[in-house]
C-alpha positions as CSV (number, residue, x, y, z in Angstrom):
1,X,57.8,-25.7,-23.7
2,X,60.9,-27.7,-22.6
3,X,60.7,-31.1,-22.0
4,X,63.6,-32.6,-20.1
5,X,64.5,-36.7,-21.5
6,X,62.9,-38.1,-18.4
7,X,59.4,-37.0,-19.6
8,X,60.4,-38.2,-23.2
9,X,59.4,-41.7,-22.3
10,X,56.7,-40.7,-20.4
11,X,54.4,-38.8,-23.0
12,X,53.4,-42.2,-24.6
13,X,55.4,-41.5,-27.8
14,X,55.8,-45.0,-29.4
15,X,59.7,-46.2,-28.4
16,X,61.5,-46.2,-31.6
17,X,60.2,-42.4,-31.8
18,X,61.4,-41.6,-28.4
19,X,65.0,-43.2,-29.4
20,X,65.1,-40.2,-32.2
21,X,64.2,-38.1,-30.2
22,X,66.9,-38.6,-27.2
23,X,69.4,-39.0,-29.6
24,X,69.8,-35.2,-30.1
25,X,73.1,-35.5,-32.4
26,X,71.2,-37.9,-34.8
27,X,70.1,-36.3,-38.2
28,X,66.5,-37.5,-39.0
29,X,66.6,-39.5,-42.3
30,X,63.3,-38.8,-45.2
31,X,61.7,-41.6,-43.8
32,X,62.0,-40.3,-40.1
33,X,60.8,-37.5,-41.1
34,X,57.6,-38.7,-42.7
35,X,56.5,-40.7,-40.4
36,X,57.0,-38.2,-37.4
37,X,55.3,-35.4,-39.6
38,X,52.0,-37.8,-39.9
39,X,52.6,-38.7,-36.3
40,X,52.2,-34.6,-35.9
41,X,49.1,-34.4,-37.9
42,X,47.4,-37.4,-35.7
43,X,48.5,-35.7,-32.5
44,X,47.2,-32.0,-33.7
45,X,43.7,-33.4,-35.5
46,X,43.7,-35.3,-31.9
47,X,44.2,-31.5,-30.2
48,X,41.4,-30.5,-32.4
49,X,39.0,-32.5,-31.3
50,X,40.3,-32.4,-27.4
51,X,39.9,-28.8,-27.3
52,X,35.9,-28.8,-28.7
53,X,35.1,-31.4,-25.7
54,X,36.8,-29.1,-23.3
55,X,35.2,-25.9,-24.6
56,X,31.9,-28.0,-24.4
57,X,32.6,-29.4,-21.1
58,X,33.5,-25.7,-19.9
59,X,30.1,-24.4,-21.5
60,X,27.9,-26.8,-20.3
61,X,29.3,-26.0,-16.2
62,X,29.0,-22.5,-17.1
63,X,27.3,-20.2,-14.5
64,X,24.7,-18.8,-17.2
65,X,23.4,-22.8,-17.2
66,X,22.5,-22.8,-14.0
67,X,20.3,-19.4,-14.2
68,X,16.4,-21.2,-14.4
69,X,14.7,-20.9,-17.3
70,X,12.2,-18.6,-15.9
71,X,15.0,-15.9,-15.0
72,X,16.2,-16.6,-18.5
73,X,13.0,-15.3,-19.8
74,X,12.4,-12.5,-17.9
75,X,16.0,-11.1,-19.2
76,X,15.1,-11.9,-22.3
77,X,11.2,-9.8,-22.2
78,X,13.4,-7.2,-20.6
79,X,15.6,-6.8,-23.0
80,X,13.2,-6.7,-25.8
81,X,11.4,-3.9,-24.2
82,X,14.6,-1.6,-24.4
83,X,16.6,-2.7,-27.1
84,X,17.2,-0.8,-30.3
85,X,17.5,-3.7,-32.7
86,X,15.2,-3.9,-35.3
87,X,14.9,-7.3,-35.0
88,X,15.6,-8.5,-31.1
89,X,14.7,-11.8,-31.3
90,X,17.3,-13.0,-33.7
91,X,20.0,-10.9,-32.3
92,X,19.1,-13.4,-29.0
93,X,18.7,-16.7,-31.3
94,X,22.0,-16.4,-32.9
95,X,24.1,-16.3,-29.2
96,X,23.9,-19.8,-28.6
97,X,21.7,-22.9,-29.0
98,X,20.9,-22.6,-25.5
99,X,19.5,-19.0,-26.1
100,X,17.8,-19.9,-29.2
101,X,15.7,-22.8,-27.4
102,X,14.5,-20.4,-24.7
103,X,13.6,-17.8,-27.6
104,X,12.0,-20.0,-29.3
105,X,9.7,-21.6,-26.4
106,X,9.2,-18.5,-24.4
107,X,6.1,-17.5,-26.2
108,X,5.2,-14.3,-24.3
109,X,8.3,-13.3,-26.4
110,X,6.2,-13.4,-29.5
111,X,3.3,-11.7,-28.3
112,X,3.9,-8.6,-30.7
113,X,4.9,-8.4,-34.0
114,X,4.6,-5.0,-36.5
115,X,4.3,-5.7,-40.3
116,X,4.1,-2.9,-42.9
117,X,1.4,-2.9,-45.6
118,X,1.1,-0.8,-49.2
119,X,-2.4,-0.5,-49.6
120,X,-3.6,-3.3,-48.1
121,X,-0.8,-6.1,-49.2
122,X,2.3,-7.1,-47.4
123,X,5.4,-8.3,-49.9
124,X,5.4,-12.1,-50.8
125,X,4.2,-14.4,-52.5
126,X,1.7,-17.2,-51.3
127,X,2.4,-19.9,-53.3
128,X,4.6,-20.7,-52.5
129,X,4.2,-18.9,-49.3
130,X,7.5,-16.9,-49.3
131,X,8.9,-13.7,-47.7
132,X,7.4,-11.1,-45.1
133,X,4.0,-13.0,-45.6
134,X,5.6,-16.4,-44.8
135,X,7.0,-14.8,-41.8
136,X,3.8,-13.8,-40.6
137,X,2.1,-16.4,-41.1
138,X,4.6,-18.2,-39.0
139,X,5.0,-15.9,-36.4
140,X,1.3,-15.6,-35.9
141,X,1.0,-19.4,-35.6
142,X,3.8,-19.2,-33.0
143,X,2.1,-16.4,-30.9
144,X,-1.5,-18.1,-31.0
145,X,-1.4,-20.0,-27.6
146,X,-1.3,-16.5,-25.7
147,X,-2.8,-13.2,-26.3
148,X,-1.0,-11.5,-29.0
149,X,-0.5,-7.7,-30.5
150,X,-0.4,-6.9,-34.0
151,X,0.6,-3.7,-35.5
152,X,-0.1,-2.6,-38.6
153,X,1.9,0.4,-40.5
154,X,0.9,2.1,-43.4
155,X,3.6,4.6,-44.1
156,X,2.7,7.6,-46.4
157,X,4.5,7.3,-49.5
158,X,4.2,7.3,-53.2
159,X,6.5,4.3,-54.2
160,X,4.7,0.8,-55.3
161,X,5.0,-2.1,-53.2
162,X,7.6,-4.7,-54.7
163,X,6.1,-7.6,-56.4
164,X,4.9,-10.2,-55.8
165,X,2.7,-9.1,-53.0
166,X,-0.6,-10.3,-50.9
167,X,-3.6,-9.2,-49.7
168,X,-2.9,-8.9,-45.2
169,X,-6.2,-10.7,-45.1
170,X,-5.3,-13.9,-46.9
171,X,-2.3,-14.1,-44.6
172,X,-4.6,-13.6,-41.2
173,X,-7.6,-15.7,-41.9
174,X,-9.6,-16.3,-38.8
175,X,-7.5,-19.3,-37.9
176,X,-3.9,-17.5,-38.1
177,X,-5.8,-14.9,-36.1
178,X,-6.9,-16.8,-33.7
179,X,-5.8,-15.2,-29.8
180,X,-4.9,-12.1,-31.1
181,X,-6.2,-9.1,-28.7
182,X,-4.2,-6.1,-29.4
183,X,-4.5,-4.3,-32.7
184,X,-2.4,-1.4,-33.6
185,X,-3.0,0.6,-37.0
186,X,-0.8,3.7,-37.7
187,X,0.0,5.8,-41.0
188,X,-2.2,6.4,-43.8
189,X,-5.5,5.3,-42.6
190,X,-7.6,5.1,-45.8
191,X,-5.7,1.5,-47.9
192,X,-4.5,-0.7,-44.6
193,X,-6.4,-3.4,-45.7
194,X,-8.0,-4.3,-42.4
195,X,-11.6,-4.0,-43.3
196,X,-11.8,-7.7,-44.3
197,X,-9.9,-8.9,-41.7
198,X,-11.8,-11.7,-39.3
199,X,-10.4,-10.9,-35.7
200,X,-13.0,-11.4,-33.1
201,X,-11.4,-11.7,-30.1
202,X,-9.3,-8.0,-30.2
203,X,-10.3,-6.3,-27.4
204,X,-8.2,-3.1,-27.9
205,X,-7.0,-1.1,-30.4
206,X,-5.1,1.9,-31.0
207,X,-5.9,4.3,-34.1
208,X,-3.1,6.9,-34.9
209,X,-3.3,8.6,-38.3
210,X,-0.1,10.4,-39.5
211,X,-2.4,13.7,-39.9
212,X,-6.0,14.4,-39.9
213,X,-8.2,13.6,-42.4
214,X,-11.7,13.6,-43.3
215,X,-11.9,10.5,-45.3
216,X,-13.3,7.3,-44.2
217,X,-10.7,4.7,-42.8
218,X,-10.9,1.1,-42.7
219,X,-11.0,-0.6,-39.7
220,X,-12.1,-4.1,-39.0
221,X,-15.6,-5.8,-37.5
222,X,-14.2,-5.6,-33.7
223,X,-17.3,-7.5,-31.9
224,X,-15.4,-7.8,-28.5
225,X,-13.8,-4.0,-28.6
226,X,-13.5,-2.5,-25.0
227,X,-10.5,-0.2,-24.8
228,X,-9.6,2.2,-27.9
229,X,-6.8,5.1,-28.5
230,X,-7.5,7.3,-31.3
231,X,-5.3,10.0,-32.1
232,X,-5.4,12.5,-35.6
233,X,-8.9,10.6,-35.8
234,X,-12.4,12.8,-36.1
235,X,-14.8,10.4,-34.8
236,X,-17.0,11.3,-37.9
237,X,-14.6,8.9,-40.0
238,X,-14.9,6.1,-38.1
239,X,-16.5,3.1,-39.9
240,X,-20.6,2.8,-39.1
241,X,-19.8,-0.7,-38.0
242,X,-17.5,0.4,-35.1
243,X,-19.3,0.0,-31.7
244,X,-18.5,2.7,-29.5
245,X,-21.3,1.6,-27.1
246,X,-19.3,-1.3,-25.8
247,X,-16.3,1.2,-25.0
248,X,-15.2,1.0,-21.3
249,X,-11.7,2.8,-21.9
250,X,-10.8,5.7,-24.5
251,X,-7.9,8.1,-25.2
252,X,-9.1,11.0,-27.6
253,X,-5.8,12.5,-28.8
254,X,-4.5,15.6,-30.7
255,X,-7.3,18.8,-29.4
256,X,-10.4,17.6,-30.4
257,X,-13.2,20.5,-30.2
258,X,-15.9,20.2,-28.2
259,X,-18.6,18.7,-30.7
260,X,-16.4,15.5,-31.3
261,X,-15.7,15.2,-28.1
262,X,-19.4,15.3,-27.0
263,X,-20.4,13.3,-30.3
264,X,-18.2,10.5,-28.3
265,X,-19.4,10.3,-25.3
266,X,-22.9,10.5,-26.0
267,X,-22.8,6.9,-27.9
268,X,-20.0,5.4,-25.4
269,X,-22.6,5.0,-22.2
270,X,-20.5,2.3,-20.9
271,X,-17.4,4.2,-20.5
272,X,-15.3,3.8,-17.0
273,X,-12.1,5.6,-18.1
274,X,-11.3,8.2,-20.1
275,X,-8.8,10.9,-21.6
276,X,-9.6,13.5,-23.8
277,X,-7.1,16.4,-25.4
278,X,-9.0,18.8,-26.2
279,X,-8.0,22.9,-27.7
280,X,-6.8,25.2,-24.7
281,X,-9.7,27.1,-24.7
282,X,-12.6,24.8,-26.5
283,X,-15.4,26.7,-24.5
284,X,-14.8,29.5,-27.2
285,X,-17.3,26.9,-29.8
286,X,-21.1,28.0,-29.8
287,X,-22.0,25.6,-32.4
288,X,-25.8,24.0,-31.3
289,X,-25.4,20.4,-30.8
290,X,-29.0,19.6,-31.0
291,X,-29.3,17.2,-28.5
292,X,-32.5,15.5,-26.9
293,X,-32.5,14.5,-23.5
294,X,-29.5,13.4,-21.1
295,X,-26.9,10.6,-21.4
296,X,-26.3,9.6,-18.6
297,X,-23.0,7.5,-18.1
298,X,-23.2,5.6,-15.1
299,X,-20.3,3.9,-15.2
300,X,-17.4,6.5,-15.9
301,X,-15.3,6.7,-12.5
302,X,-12.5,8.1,-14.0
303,X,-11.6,11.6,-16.2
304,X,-9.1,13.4,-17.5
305,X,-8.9,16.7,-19.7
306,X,-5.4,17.4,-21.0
307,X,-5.9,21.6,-22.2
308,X,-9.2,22.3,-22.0
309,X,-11.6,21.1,-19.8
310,X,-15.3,22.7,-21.1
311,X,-17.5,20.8,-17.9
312,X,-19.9,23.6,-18.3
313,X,-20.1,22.8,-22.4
314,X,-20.6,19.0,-21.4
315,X,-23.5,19.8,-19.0
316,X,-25.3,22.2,-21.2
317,X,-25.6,19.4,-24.4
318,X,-26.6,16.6,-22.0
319,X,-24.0,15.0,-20.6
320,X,-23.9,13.3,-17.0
321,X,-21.4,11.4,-14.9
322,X,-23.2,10.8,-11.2
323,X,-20.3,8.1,-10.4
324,X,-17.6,10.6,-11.1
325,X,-15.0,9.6,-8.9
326,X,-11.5,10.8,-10.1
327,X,-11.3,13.9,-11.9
328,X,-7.4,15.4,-13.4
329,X,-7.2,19.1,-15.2
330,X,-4.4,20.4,-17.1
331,X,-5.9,23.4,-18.6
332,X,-5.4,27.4,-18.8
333,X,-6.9,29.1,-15.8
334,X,-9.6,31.3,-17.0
335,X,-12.8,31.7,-15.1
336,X,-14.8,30.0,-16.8
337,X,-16.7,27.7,-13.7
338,X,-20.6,28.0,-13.3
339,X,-23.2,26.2,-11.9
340,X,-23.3,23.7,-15.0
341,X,-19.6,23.2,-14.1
342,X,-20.2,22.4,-10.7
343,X,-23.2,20.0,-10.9
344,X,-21.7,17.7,-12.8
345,X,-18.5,17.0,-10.9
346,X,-20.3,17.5,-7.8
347,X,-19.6,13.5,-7.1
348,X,-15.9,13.6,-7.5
349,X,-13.9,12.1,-4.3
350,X,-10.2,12.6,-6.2
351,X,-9.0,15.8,-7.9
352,X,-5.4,17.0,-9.3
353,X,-5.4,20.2,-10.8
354,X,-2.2,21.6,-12.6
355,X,-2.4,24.8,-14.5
356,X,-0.4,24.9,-17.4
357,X,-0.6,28.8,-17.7
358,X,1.3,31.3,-15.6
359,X,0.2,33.0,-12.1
360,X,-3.3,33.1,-11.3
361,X,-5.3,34.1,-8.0
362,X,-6.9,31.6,-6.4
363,X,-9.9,32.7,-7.1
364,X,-9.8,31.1,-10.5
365,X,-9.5,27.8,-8.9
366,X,-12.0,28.2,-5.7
367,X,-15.1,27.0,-7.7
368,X,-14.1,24.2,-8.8
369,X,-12.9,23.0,-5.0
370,X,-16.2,24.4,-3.8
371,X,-18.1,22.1,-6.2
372,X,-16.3,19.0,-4.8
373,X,-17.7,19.1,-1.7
374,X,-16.4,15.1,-1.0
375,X,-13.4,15.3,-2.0
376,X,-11.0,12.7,-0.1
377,X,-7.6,13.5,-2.0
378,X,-6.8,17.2,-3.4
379,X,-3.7,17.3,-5.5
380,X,-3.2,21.5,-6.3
381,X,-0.2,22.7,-8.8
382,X,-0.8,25.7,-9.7
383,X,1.2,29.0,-9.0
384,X,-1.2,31.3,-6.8
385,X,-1.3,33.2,-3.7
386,X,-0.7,30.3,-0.9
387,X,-1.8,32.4,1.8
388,X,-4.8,32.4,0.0
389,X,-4.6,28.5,-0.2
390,X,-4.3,27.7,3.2
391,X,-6.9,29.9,4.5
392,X,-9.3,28.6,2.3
393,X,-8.5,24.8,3.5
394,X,-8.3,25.7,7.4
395,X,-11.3,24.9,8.7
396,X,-13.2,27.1,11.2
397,X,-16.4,28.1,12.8
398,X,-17.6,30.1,10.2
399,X,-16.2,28.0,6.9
400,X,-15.9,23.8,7.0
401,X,-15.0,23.1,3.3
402,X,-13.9,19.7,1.9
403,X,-14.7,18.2,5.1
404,X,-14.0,14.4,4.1
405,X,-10.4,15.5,3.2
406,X,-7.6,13.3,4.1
407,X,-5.1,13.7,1.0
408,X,-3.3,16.7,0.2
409,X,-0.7,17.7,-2.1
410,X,0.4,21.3,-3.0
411,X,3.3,22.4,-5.7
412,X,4.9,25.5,-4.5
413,X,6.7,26.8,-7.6
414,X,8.1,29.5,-6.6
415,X,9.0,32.6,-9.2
416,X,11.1,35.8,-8.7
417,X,8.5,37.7,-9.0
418,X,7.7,40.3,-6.7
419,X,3.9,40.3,-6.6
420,X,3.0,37.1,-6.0
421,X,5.7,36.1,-3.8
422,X,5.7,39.4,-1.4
423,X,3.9,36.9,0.6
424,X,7.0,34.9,1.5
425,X,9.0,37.5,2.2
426,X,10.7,38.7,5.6
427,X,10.2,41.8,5.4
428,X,6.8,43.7,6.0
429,X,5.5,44.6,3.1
430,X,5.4,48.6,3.2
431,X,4.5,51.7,1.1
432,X,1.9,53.6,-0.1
433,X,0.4,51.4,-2.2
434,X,0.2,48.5,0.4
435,X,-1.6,50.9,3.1
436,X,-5.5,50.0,1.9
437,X,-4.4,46.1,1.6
438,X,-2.6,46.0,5.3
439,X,-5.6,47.9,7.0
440,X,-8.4,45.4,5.6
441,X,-5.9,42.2,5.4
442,X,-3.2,42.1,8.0
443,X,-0.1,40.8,6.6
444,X,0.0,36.7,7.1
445,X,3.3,34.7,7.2
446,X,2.2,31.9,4.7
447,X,3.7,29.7,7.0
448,X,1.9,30.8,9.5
449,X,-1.3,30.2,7.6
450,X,0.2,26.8,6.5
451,X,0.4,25.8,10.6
452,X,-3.2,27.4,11.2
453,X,-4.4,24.9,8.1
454,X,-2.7,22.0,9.6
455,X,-3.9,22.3,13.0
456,X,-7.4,22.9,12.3
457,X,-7.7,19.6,10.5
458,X,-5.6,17.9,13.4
459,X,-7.6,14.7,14.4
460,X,-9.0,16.9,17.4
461,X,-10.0,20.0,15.9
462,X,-11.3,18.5,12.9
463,X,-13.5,16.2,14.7
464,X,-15.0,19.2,16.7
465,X,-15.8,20.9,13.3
466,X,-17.1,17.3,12.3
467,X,-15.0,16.7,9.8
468,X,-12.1,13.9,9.0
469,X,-8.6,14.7,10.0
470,X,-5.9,15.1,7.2
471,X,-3.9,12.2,7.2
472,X,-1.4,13.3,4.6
473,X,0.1,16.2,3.7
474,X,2.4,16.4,0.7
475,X,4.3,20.0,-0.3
476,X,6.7,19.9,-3.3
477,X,9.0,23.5,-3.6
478,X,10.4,24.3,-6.6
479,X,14.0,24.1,-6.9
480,X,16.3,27.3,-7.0
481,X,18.1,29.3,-4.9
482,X,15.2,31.5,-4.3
483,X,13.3,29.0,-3.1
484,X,16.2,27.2,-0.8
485,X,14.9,29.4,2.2
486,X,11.5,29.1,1.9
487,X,11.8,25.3,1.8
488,X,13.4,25.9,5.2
489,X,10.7,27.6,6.6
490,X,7.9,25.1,5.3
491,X,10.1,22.6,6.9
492,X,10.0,24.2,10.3
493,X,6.4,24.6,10.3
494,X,5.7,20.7,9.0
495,X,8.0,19.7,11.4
496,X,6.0,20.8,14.3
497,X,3.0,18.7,12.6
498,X,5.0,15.3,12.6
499,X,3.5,13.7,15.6
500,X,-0.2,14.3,14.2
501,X,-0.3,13.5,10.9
502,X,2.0,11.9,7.9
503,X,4.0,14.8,6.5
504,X,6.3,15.3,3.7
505,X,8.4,17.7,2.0
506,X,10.4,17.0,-1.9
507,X,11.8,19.2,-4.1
508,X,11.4,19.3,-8.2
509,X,9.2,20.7,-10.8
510,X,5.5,21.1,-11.4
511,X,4.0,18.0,-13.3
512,X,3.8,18.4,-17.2
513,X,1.5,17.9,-19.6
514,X,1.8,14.3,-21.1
515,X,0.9,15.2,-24.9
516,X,4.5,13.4,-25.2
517,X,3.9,10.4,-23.8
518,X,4.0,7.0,-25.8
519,X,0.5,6.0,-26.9
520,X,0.2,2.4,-26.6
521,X,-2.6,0.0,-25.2
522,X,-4.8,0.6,-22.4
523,X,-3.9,-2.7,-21.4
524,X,-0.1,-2.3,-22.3
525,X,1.4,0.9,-21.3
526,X,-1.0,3.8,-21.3
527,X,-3.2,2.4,-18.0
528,X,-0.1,2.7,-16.0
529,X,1.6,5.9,-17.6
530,X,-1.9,7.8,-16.9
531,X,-2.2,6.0,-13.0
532,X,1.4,7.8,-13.0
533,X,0.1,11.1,-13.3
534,X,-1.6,10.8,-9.9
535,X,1.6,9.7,-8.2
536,X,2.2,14.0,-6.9
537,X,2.1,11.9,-3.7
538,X,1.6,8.4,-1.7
539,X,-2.0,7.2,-1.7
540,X,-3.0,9.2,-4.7
């Protein structure tokens, strides 16, 4: 940069200096020389240290300084839920000192921590306390003043574990324990060195072996256990000590047959909430379960049967649920309802049913909506004859069934196939073969049934039948371009229905099966990711 005389003498260069420096014909002698070179030195190291108190006065009146501490933290929880990094929080300790206070003070930050065990030791030594132990150790110490998760990984594998190494349990003693809540063990189920572990205040735990086995696993006293996943676990291998009657939440995973499933519930009798995968068609078992009298388990509110659903089997070896309030099927539509079935979800208020199969007539489905005679919300996705559907739900003088209804949701998926969507189309069906079924059953517009439906349980006709008026009605249609003009048409007909009750129309596909879904706490994932499975519609 240029630098005119004038400002010479103005810089606060001492004089004799600015006298060389204005006389620009003057060749510097050595000694000139010198001494300006160490004047340059002085004024650079100066420079240095000018620049580091700007670039800490500019950091400190950064904007990221005034973001509170609390905001701070919830980026930083956020960010450890979807990041990749196999080790979060010291990607978010090495950013700054700033960052690495809030890290280190945020303790809901800390609240889980995975280690992986050989056979019941984690690599380390103890004294001194050293390595992946040490860490631990720490870490636990850090997490203790909140509830905290541990999970413990067991990998299948035939290498040794490097030396030295130490037992898990010296590492958790009861006091390095202490708050812990959440335990997770996962792998090889048999050497995970949890048996001697002292952790009395975990509440939950979640069981997932890498494949089924009939050996006995280790597992921990758990004096306070309410809420368990198990998954690639027979019950039968469970330790004796494990106290299944304290149980208010379970997740049975990976098609259990009938007998485990009914082993289960007949010892957890104060189960709320429960989930049980079991084979697609388990009702094909005959084995004799032997049992004496019926278990009653009067505090389960809430089911669901991912595959099969064997109600009939449940009833017939002593099982009942009088509080039965929320029921969800995902299952093969065979006829296999009876009485059994029906009595024992005769007190359910909230059903969704989704076939996972292909077409069926409704007739497959009708005992089961007949059995829940107080049903509140009906959630239906199943690919059937809708005419069918609607005429079953209007209510009339002859027929008043689910007369407490006020939630509805159907799934319309709509197929190219001709004989179970002749019903939606234009043109009368005609033809020889349709002669018998058009003289007993005059053709119906499904829409038209769809209207009738509505308006029978319109606040004033369902009153005169005495029953509660829908409140809600939910469709979803497929999408497609064979299903673009139907949608149309529903819309019409829902449209005339606006004024009476709360009416919707969306478009997308039929719920799946969650045999996918991450299995994780009750407490910490899976509660909500199930409650998701209702969410076909508001209110559900």
């Amino acid at each position: 940069m240029p630098i005119s005389k004038a400002q010479i003498s103005q810089v606060g260069l001492p004089p004799h200096i600015c006298d060389l420096f204005l006389n620009d014909g003057k060749h510097p002698s050595k000694q000139e020389h010198a001494e300006v070179s160490s004047l340059l030195r002085g004024y650079e190291h100066e420079l240095s240290n000018l620049e580091a108190r700007i670039a800490l006065c500019r950091n400190f009146l950064a904007v990221v300084r005034r973001v509170p501490f609390e905001v701070m933290a919830q980026i930083f929880e956020d960010y450890m839920k979807i990041t990749g990094s196999t080790n979060p929080l010291s990607v978010l300790c090495q950013v700054c000192v700033s960052w690495r206070d809030i890290a280190m003070s945020h303790t809901p930050l800390w609240s889980e921590r995975a280690v992986r065990v050989h056979n019941g030791t984690i690599a380390g030594s103890i004294r001194p306390l050293e390595g992946p132990a040490a860490a631990l150790q720490a870490w636990a110490k850090r997490a203790a003043p909140m509830p905290w998760s541990l999970k413990v990984v067991n990998p299948q594998t035939d290498t040794l574990q490097p030396l030295p190494c130490v037992p898990l349990y010296l590492i958790l003693s009861s006091a390095n324990a202490k708050n812990l809540q959440y335990l997770a063990i996962t792998g090889d189920l048999q050497f995970t060195g949890t048996a001697a572990l002292i952790v009395a205040e975990v509440h939950s735990i979640v069981v997932e072996g890498a494949e089924r086995t009939t050996s006995r696993i280790e597992l921990p006293s758990l004096s306070n256990i309410r809420k368990a996943v198990l998954v690639n676990v027979h019950p039968n291998i469970l330790p004796h000590h494990f106290s299944w009657s304290q149980l208010t939440h379970i997740y049975l995973g990976s098609a259990l047959k009938l007998s485990e499933g009914i082993a289960v519930l007949r010892r957890t009798i104060n189960l709320q909430r429960a989930c049980i995968d079991f084979e697609t068609y388990p009702h094909r078992e005959t084995r004799n379960f032997g049992h004496t009298g019926t278990v009653p388990l009067l505090h389960l509110s809430e089911l669901t049967f991912l595959h099969g659903a064997p109600l009939g089997g449940f009833f017939n070896y002593g099982m009942s649920w009088p509080k039965l309030d929320r029921l969800q099927l995902w299952y093969e539509p065979e006829p296999w309802w009876n009485q059994e079935s029906m009595r024992i979800i005769r007190s359910v208020k909230r059903l969704h049913v989704v076939a996972q199969g292909g077409i069926a007539s409704l007739n497959y489905f009708t005992p089961i909506l007949d059995a829940c005679s107080l049903l509140t919300h009906l959630t239906f996705e199943c690919i059937t004859t809708y005419v069918h559907l609607f005429q079953f739900l209007e209510l009339s003088e002859a027929e008043t069934r689910l007369p407490h209804l006020e939630y509805l949701g159907i799934e319309c998926d709509f197929i190219d196939e001709f004989e179970f969507n002749m019903e939606w189309d234009l043109e009368y069906p005609t033809g020889p073969q349709y002669e018998r079924l058009n003289r007993h059953h005059p053709f119906l517009r499904p829409e038209v049934a769809l209207a009738n439906m509505l308006r029978s349980r319109s606040p004033g006709n369902a009153a005169a039948h005495g029953c509660t008026p829908l409140k809600q009605l939910t469709i979803r249609i497929s999408e497609g371009a064979f299903s673009d003009p139907l949608a149309e048409r529903i819309s019409n007909t829902l449209a005339q229905f606006e004024d009476q009750l709360d009416v919707h129309l969306v478009r997308g596909s039929k719920t799946k099966c969650p045999t996918d879904m991450k299995l994780t706490h009750w407490g910490r994932g899976l509660e909500n990711t199930l409650d998701d499975l209702w969410a076909f519609s508001d209110n559900q």
